[in-house]
C-alpha angles and dihedrals in degrees: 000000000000126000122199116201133145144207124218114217128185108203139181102214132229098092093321102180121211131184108227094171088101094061097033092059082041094068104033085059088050095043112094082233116106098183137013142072139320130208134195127193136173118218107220134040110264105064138063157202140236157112119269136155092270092223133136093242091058089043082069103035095052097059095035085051093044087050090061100049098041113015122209080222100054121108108247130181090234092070086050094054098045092017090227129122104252107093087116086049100064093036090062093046083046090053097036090044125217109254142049134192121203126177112223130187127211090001099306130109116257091235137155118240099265092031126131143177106226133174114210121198108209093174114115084242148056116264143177114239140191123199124205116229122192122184123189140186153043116022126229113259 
């Protein structure tokens, strides 16, 4: 069986991170599927998806490493084709990637301890998003 759901996110851009485990949980509890995989994707192409330890000190460490691989300063040939400031934008999404899948058992995601889903918005603006979920598996019997 496969489940569609999807979670609405407002974001203000520049590597704005957001835990989405709580929602995600949310509506794995409420799905008629016991046991099987999730997966999460982001429609668009600056944003992304992974697992990190949700803490103040890594809300601070992922934008300031991703600085330093793809700056927002650098020239990029993006802003030369639609003439626009998000080249480092894409280049991050591109790196972090836009999906995830997790296996989860009797309704709960197979996570480590300090283990959260987070979306991150690396676009230079705020934006509204909406994530896909797909959950699929065994039915409740």
């Amino acid at each position: 069986m496969i489940q569609t759901e999807y979670i609405e996110l407002s974001t203000r851009g520049h590597t704005d991170i957001h835990d989405i485990t709580p929602e995600v949980t949310r509506l794995l509890r409420e799905s008629d599927i016991t046991d099987g995989i999730v997966t999460l994707f982001v429609p668009g192409s600056t944003g992304g998806l992974t697992t990190i330890e949700y803490e103040p000190g890594l809300i601070k460490d992922i934008p300031e490493a991703l600085e330093k691989i793809a700056p927002a300063s650098a020239p990029y040939h993006h802003h030369d084709t639609w003439h626009d400031d998000n080249g480092s934008s894409h280049v991050r999404a591109a790196l972090v990637g836009p999906s995830l899948t997790i296996p989860f058992t009797q309704k709960t995601p197979c996570l480590g301890t300090w283990q959260q889903l987070v979306f991150i918005d690396f676009d230079t603006r705020p934006r509204t998003r909406r994530l896909v979920v797909q959950i699929m598996g065994e039915e409740i019997v």
